[in-house]
PQR file with spaces between the fields and no chain letter, atoms N, CA, C, O and H, PARSE charges and radii, in Angstrom:
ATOM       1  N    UNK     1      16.788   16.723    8.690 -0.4000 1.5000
ATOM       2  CA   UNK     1      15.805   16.622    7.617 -0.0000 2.0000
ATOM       3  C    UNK     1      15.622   15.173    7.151  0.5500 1.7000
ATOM       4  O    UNK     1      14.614   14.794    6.555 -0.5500 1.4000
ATOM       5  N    UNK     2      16.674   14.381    7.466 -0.4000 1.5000
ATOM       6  CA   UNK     2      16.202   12.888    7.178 -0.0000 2.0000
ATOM       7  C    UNK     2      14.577   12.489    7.051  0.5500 1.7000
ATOM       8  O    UNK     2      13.795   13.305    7.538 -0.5500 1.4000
ATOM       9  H    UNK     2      17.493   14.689    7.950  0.4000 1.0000
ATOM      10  N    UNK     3      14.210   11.693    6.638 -0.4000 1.5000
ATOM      11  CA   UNK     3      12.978   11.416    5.803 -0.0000 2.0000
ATOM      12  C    UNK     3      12.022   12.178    5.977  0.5500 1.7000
ATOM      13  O    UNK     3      10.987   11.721    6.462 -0.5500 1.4000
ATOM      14  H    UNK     3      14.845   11.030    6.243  0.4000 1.0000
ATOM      15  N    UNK     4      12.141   13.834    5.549 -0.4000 1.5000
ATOM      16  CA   UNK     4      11.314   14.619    5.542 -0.0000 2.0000
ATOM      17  C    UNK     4      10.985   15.222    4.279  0.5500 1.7000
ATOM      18  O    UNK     4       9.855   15.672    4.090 -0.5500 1.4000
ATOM      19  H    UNK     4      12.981   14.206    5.154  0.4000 1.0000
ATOM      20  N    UNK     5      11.717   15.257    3.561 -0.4000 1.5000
ATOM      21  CA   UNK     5      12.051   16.187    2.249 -0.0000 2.0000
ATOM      22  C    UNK     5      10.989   15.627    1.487  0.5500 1.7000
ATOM      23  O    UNK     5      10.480   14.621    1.980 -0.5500 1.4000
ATOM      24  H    UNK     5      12.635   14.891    3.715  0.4000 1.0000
ATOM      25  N    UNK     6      10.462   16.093    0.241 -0.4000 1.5000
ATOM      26  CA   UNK     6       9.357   16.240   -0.495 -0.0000 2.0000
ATOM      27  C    UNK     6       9.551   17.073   -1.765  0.5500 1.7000
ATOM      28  O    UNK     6       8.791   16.943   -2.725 -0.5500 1.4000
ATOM      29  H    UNK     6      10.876   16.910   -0.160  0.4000 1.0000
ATOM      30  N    UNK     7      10.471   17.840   -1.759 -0.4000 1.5000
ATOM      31  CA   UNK     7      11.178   18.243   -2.765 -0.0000 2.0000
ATOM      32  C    UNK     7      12.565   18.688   -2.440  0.5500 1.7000
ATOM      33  O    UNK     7      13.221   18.509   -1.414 -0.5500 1.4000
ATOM      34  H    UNK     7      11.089   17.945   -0.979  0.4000 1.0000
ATOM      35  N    UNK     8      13.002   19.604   -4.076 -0.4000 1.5000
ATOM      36  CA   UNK     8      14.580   19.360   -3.724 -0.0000 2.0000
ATOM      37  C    UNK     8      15.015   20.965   -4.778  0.5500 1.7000
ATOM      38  O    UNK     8      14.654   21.081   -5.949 -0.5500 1.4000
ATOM      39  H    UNK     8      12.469   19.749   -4.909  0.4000 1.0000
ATOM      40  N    UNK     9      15.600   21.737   -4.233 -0.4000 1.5000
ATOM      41  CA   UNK     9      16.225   22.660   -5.319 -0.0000 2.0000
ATOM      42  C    UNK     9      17.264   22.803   -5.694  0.5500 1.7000
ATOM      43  O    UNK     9      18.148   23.245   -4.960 -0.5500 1.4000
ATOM      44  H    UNK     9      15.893   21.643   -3.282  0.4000 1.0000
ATOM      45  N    UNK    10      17.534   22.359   -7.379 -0.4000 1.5000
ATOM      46  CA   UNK    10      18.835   22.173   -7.707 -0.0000 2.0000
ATOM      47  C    UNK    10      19.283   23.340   -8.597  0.5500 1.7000
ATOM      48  O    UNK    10      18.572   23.651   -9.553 -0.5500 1.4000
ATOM      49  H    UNK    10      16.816   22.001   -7.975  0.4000 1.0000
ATOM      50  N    UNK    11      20.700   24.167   -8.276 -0.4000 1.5000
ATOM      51  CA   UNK    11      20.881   24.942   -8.731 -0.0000 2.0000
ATOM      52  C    UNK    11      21.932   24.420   -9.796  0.5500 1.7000
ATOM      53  O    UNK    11      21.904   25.058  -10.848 -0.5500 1.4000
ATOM      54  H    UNK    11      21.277   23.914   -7.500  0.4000 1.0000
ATOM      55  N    UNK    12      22.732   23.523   -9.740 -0.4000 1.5000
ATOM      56  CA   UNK    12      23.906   23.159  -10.662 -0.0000 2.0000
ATOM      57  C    UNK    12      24.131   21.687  -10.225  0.5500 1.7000
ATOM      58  O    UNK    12      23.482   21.326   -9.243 -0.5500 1.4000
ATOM      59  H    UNK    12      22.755   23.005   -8.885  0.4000 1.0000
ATOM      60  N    UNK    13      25.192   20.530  -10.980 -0.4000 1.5000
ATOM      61  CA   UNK    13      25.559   19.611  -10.546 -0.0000 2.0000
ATOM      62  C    UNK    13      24.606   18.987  -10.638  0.5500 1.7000
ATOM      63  O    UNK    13      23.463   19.413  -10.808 -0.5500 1.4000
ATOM      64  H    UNK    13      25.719   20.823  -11.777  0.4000 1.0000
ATOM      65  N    UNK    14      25.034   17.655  -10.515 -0.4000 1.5000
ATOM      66  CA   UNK    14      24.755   16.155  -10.301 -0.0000 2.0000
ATOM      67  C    UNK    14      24.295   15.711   -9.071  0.5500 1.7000
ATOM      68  O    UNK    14      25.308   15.397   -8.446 -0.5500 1.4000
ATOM      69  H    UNK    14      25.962   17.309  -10.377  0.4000 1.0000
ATOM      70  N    UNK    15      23.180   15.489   -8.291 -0.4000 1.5000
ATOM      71  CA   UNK    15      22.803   15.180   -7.209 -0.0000 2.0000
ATOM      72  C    UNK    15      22.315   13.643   -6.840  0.5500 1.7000
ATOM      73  O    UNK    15      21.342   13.105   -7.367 -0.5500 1.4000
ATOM      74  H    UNK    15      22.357   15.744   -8.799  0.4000 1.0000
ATOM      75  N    UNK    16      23.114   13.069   -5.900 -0.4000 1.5000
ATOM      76  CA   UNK    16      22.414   11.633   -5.758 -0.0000 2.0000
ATOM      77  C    UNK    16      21.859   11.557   -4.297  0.5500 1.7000
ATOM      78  O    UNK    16      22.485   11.558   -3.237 -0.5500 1.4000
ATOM      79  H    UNK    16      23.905   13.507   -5.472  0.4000 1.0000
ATOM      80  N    UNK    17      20.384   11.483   -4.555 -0.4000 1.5000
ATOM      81  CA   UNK    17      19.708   11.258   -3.439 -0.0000 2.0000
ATOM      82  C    UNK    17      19.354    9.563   -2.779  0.5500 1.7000
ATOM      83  O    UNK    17      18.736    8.686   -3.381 -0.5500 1.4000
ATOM      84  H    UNK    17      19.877   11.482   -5.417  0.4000 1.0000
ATOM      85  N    UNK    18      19.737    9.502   -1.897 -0.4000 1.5000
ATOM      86  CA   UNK    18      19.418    8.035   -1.453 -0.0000 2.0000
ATOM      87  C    UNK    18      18.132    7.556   -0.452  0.5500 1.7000
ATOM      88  O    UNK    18      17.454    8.444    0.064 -0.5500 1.4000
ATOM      89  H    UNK    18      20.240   10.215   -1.408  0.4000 1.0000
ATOM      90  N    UNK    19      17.857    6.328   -0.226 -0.4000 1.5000
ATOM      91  CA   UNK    19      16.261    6.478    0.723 -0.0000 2.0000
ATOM      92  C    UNK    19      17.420    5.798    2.427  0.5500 1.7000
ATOM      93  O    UNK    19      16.780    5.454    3.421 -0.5500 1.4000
ATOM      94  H    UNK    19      18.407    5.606   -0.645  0.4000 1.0000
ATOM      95  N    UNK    20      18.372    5.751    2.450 -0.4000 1.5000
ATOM      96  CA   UNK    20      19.283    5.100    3.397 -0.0000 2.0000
ATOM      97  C    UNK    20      20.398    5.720    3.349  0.5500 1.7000
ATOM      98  O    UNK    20      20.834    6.212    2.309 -0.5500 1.4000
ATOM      99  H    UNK    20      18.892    6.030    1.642  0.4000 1.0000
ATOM     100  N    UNK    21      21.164    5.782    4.803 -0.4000 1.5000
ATOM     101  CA   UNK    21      22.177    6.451    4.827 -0.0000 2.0000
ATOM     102  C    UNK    21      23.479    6.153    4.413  0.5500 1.7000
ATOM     103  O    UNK    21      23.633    4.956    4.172 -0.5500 1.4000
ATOM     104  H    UNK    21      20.810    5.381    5.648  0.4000 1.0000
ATOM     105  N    UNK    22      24.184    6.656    4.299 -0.4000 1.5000
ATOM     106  CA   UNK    22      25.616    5.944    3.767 -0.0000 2.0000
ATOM     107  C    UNK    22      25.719    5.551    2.436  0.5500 1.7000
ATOM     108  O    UNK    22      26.512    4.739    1.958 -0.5500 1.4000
ATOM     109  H    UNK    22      24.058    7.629    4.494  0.4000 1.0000
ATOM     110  N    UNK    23      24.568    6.404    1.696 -0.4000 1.5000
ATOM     111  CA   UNK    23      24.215    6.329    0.234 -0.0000 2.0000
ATOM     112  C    UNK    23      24.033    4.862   -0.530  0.5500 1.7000
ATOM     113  O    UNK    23      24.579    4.232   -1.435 -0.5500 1.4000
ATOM     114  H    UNK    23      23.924    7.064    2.085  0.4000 1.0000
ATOM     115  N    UNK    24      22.811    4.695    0.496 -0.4000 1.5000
ATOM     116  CA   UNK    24      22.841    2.723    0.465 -0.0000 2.0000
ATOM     117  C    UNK    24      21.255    2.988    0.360  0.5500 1.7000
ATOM     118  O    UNK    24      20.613    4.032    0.474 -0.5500 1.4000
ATOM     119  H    UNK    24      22.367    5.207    1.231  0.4000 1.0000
ATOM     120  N    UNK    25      20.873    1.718    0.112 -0.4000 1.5000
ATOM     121  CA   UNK    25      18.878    1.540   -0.443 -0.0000 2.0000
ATOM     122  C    UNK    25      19.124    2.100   -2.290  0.5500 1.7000
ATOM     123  O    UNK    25      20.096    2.325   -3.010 -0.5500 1.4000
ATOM     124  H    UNK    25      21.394    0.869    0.020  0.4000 1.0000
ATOM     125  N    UNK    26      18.119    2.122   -2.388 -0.4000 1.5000
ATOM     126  CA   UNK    26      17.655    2.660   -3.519 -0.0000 2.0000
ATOM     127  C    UNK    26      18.087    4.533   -3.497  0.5500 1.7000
ATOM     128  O    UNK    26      17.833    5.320   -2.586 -0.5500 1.4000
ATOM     129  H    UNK    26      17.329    1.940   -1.803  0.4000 1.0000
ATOM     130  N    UNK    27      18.873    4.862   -4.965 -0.4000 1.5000
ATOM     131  CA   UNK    27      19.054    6.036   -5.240 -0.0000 2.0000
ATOM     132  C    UNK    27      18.725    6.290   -6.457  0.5500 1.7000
ATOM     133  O    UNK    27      18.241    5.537   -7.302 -0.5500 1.4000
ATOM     134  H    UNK    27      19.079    4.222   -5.705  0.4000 1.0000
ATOM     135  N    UNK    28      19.209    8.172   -6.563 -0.4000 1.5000
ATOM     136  CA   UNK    28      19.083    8.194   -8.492 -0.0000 2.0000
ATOM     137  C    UNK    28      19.494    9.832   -8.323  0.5500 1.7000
ATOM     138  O    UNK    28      19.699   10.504   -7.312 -0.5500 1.4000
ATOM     139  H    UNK    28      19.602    8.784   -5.876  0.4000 1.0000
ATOM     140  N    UNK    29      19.508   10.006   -9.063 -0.4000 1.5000
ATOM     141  CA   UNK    29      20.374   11.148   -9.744 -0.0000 2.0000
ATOM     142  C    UNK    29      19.907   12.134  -10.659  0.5500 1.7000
ATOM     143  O    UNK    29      19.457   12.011  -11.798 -0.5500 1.4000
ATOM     144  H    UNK    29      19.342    9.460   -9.884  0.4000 1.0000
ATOM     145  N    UNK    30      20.160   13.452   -9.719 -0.4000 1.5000
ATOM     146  CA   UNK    30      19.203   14.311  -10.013 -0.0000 2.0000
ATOM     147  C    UNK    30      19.823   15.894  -10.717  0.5500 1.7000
ATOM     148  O    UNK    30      20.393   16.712   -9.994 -0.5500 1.4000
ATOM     149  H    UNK    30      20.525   13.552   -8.793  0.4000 1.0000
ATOM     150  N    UNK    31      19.568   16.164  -12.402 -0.4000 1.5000
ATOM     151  CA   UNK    31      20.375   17.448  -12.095 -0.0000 2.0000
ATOM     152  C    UNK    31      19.611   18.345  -12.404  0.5500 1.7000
ATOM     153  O    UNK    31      20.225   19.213  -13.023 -0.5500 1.4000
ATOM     154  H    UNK    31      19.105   15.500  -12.989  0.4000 1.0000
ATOM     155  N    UNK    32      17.979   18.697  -12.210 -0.4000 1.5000
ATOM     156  CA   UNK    32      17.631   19.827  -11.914 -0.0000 2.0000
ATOM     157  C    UNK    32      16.500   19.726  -10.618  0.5500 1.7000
ATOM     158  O    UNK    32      16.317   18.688   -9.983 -0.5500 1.4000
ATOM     159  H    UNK    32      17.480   17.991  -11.706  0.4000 1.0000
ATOM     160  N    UNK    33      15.991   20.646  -10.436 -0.4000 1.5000
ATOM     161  CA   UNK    33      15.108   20.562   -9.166 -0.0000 2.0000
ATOM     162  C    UNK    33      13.667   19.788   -9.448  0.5500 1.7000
ATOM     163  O    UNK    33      13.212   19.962  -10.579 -0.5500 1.4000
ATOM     164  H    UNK    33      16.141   21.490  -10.953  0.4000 1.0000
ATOM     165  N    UNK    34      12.914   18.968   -8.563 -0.4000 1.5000
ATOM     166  CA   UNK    34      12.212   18.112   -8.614 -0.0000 2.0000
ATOM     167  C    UNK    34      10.975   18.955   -6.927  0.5500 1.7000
ATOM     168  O    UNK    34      11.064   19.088   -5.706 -0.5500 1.4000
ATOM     169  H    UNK    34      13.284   18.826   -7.645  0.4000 1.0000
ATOM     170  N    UNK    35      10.085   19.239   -7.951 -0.4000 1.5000
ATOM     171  CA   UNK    35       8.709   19.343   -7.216 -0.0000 2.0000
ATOM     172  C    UNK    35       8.274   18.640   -5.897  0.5500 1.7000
ATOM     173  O    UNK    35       8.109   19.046   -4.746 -0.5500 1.4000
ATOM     174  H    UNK    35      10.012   19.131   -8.943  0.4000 1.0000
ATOM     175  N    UNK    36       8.103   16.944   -6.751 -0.4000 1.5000
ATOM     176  CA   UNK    36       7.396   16.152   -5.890 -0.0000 2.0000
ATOM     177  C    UNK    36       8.071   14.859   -5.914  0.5500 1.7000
ATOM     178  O    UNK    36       7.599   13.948   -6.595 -0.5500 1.4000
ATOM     179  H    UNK    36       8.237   16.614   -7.685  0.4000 1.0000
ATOM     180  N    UNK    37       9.298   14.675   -5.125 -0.4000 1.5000
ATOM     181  CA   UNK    37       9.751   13.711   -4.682 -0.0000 2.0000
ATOM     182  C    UNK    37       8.890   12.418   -4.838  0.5500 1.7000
ATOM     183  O    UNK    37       9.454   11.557   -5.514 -0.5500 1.4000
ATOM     184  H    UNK    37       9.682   15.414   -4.572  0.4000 1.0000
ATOM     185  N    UNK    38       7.940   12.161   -4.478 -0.4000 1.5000
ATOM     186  CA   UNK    38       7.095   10.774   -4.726 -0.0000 2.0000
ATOM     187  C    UNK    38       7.156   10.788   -6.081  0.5500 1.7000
ATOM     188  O    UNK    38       7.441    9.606   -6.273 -0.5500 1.4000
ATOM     189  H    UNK    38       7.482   12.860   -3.929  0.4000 1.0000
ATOM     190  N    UNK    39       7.090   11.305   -7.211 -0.4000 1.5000
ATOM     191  CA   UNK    39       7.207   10.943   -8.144 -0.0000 2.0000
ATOM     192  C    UNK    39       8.376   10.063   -8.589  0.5500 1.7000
ATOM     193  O    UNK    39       8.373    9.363   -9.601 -0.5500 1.4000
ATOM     194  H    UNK    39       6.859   12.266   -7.055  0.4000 1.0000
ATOM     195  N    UNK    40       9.443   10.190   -7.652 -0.4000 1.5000
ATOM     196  CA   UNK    40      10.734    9.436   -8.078 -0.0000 2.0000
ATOM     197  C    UNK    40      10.624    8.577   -7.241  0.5500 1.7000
ATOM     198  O    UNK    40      11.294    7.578   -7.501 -0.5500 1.4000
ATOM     199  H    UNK    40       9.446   10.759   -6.830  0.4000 1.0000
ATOM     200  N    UNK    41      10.005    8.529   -6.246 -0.4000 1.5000
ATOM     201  CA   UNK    41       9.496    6.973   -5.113 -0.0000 2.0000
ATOM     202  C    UNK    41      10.781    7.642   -3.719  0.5500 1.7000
ATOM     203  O    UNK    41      11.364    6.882   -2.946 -0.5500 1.4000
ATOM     204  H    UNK    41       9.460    9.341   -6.034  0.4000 1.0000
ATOM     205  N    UNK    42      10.881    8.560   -3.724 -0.4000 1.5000
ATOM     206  CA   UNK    42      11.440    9.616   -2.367 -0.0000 2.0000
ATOM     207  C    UNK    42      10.774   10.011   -1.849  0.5500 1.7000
ATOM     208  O    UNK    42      11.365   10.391   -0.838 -0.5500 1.4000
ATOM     209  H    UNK    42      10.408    9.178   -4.352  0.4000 1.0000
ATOM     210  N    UNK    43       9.353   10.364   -1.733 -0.4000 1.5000
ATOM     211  CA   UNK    43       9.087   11.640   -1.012 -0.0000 2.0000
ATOM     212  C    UNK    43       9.235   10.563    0.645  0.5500 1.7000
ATOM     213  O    UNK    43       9.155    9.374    0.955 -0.5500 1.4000
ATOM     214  H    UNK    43       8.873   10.056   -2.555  0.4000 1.0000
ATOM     215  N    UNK    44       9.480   11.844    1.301 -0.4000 1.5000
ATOM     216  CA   UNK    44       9.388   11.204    3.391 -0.0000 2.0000
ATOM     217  C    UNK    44      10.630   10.320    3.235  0.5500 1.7000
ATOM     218  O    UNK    44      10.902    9.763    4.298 -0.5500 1.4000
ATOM     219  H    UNK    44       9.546   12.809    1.049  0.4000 1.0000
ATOM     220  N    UNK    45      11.680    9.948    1.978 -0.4000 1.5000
ATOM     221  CA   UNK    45      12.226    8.877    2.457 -0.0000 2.0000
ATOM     222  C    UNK    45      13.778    9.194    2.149  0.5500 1.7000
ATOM     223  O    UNK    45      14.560    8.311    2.503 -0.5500 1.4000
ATOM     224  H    UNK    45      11.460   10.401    1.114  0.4000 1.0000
ATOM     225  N    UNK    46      14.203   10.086    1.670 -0.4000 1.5000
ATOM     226  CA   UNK    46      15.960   10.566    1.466 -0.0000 2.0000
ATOM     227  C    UNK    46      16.650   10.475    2.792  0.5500 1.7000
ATOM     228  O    UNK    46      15.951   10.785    3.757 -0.5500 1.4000
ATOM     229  H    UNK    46      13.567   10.802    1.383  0.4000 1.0000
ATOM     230  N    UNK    47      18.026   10.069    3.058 -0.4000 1.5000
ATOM     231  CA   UNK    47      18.480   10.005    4.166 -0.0000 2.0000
ATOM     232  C    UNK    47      20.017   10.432    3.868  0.5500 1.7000
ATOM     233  O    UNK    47      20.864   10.780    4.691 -0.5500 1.4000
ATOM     234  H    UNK    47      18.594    9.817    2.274  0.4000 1.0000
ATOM     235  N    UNK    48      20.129   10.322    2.608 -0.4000 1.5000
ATOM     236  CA   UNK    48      21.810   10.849    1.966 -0.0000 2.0000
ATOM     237  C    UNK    48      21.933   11.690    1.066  0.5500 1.7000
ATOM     238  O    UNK    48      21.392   11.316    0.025 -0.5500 1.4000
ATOM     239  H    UNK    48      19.441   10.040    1.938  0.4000 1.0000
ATOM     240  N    UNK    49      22.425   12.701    1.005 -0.4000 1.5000
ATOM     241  CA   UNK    49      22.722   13.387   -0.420 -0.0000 2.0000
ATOM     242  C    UNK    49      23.751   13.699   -0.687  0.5500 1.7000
ATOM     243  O    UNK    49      24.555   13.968    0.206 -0.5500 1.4000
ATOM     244  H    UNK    49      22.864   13.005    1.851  0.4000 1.0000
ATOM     245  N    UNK    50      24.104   13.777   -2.084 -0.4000 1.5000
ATOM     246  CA   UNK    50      25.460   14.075   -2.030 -0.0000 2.0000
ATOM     247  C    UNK    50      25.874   14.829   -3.341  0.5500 1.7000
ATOM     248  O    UNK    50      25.516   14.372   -4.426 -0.5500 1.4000
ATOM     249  H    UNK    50      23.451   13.559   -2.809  0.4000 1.0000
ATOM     250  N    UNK    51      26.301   15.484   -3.297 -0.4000 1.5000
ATOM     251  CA   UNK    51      26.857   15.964   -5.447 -0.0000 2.0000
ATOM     252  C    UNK    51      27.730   14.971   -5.889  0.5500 1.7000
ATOM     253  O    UNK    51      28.416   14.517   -4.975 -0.5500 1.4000
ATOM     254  H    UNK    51      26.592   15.856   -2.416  0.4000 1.0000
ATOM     255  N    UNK    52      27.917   14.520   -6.905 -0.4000 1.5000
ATOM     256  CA   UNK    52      28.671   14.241   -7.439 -0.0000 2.0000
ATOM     257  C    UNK    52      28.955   14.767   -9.107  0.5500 1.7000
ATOM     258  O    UNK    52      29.943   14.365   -9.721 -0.5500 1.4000
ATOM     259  H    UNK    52      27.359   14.889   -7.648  0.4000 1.0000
């Protein structure tokens, strides 16, 4: 799914989405579900995710 995603469904937790792998580039942190990724400057471009 690498730079495909466009949205995201969050059921619980702290989510950090990154535009590079190895949770490197630009990220941010997400704790409920998000529609439209471009709104956060992601959409086509997540490559890491992770909970924290």
């Amino acid at each position: 799914m690498n730079d495909r995603a466009l949205s995201i469904h969050v059921r619980g937790g702290r989510w950090e989405l990154c535009r590079d792998a190895n949770y490197r580039g630009r990220c941010v942190f997400v704790t409920s579900s998000v529609s439209d990724l471009r709104r956060l400057g992601l959409g086509h471009s997540i490559s890491s995710v992770r909970r924290r």
